[in-house]
N, C-alpha and C positions, 0 to 999 in steps of 0.2 A: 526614517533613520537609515543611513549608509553604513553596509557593515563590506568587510573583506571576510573571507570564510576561509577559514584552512580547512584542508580535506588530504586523507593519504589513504590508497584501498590496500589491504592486506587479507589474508586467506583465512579463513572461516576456522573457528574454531571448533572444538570437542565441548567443553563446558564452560561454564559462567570463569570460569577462577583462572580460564587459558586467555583472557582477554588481555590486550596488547595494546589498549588504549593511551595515551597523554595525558593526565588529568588536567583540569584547569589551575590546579595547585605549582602546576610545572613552571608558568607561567610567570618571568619577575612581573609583570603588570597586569594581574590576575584581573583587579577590577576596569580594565578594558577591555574585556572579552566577555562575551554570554556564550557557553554550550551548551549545546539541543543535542539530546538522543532520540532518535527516528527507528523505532521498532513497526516491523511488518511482518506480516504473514502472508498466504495466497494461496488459492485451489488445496482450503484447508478439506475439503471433502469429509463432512460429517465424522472425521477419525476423532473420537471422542478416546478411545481407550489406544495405548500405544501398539503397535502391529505384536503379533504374538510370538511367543520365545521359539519359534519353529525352524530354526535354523536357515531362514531366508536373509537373503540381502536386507532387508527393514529391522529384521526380528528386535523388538526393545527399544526402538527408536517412536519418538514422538508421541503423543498423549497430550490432550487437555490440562490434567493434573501436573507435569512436568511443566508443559508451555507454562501454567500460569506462574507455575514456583521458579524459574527463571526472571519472567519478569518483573515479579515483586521483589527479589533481590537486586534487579538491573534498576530498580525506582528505588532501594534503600538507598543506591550509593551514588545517582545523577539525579542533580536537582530539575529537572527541563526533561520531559521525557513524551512525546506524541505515539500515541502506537495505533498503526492505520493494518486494512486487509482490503486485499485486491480483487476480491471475487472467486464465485463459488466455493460458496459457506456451505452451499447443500448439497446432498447425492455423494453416495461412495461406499457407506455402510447402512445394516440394519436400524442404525440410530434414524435416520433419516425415513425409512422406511415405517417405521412405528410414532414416531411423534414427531416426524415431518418438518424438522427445523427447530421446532420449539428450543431443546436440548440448544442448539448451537448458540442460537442467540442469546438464552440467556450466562451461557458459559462465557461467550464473550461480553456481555456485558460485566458478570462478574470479575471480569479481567481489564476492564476500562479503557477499552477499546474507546480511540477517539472516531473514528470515521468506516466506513468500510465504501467500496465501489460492487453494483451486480456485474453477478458471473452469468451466461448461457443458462448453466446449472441450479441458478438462484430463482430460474421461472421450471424448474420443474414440478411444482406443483400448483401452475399456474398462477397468475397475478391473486386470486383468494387466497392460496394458499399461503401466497408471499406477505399477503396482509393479515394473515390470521397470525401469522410468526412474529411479524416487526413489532407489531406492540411488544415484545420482550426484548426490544435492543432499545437500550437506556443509548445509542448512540446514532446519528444519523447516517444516512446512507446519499453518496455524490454521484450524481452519475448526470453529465453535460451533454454528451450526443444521444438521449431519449427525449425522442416527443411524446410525454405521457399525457399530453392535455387532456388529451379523452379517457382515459381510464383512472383508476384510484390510487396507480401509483403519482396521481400529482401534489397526492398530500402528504407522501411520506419521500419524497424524493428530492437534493437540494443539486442545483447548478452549481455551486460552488459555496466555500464554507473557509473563514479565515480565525486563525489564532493569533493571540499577542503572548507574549513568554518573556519575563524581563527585557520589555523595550521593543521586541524583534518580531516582527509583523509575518507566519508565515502564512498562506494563501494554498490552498489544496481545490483542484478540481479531478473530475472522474471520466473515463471512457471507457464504455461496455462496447462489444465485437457484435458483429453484424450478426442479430439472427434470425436468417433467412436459413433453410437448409441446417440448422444446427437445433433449432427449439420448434414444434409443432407449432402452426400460426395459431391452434386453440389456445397455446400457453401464455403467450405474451399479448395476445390481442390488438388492439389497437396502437399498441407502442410502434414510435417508426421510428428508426434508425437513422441517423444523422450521420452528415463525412466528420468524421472524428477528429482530423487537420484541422477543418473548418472551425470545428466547435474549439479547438486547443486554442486554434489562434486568437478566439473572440475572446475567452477569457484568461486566456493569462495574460493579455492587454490590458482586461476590465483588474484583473488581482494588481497589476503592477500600475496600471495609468490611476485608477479609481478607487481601488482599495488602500495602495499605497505599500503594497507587501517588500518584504527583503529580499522574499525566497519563494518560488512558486514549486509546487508538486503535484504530480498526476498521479494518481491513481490509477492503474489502467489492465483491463483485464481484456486486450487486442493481441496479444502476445510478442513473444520477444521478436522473432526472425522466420521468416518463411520462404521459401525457393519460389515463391507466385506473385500475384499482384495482390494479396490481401495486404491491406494496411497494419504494420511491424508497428511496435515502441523505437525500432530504428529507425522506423519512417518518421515516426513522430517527432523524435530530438532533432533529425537534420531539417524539421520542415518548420520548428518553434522560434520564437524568438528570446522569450522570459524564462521559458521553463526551465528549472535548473537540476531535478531530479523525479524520473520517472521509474514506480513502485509497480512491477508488472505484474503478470498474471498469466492462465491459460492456456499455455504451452508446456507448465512446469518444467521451467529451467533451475538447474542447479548450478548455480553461478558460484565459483570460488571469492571472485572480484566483480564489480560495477564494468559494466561495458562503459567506454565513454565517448562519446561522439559530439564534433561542431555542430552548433545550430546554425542559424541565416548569420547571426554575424558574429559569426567566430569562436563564441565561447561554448564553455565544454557542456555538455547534458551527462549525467550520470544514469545510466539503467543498474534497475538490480531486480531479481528475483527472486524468492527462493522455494525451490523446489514443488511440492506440494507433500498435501496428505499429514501437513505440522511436522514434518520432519526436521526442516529449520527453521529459526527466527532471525528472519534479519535482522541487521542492526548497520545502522549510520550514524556516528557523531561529527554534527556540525559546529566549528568555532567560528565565531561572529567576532571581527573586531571593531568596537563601535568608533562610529565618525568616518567609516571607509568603506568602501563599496567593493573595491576589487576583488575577485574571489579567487583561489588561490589553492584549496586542499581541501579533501573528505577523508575521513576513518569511516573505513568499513567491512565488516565481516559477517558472514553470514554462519548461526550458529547453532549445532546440530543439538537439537534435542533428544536424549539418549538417558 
């Protein structure tokens, strides 16, 4: 199915009720269009309880319990709603420390989390302990440049993973960051590290040529921009062909707007991030106009949880 996407970025809000959205009701030809709302999180770092009233820069921002009551209002009032995370679920607090994940996963699952990608962070309680957690996440986890053949994360781990949402085909693959020098080789074991370019390009050909998707999205916990030769999310949109939006990680950038950058031919890649530590939840709405492919605008803001 050919859609054209409108997309328009604007500046991140304070709470759920400062939202600056379109609705699809706006629309004299409502029923030619489907919207998607694209909620993310990233380098949530085990912040289960919001930072404490101490008069710091964070104080009162973010929490579990807030995250979730956001986005149950954000699903009362859009009917189409995907909510992905970009890595490093684990490490940052005591929570982690004492039940080692458990706590996060199933918090996000009670939150219906569709997908998440691993962080560096995600092996620090090495691959056991990463498999003693996941049985608590009622959701799958994407991650395309691991060779996990030989270890156990091959049975909890997908190359890629596709949704259908009134008619609209989207396609989501993952990229975890090299870790050599960043995670002890005890923690990840036999997992090898794949070029991330390589892997992008192999499947979001396979989502777009084989799958048949409208919209491909990364997952990607490689981060945003770096003054070195590590491979960037900038690297990645200038070097894709399909991908049409990349949900980063890792760096914890706090993005007002979507960076946007040409791929190989021509058309724009959107990056976003938001922050770390649940202090924002992004948000992207996608309008799809059916029978048409050209894509055209995003709504997006990234939205502080406080």
């Amino acid at each position: 199915m050919n859609r054209r996407i409108f997309c328009k970025s604007t500046l991140f809000a304070s709470t759920v009720a400062t939202f600056n959205t379109i609705p699809l009701s706006a629309y004299a030809y409502k029923d030619d269009f489907v919207k998607l709302t694209i909620l993310h999180t990233n380098d949530v770092h085990s912040r289960i309880e919001p930072f404490p009233m101490d008069g710091s820069r964070n104080a009162g921002q973010g929490g579990a319990a807030k995250r979730a009551a956001m986005i149950k209002s954000i699903r009362s009032k859009e009917k189409n709603v995907l909510l992905f995370d970009s890595g490093d679920i684990f490490q940052g607090t005591p929570y982690f420390n004492v039940f080692g994940g458990e706590l996060e996963m199933k918090l996000m699952s009670e939150m219906k989390y569709d997908a998440a990608t691993m962080g560096n962070h995600d092996f620090d309680a090495g691959i056991e302990g990463f498999m003693k957690q996941v049985k608590h996440a009622n959701f799958p986890f994407i991650v395309s440049n691991y060779d996990v053949s030989e270890n156990e994360l091959s049975t909890v781990l997908s190359k890629i993973k596709t949704w259908e949402i009134d008619g609209v085909k989207i396609g989501v693959y993952g990229l975890g960051i090299a870790l050599d020098g960043l995670v002890p080789k005890s923690l990840y074991g036999s997992t090898i590290y794949q070029d991330p370019i390589e892997r992008a390009t192999k499947y979001e050909s396979h989502l777009i040529h084989e799958e048949k998707c409208d919209y491909v999205i990364c997952l990607s916990h490689l981060g945003y921009k770096y003054n070195s030769d590590s491979v960037s999310d900038i690297d990645l949109a200038k070097s894709t062909k399909y991908t049409n939006l990349i949900l980063g990680g890792h760096t914890h950038t706090f993005m007002r707007e979507p960076d946007v950058q040409n791929n190989q031919n021509g058309n724009p890649v959107y990056i976003n991030q938001a922050g770390w530590a649940g202090i924002l939840l992004g948000r992207v709405d996608l309008m799809f106009e059916k029978g048409r492919k050209k894509r055209k605008n995003i709504w997006s803001r990234n939205l502080k949880i406080e």
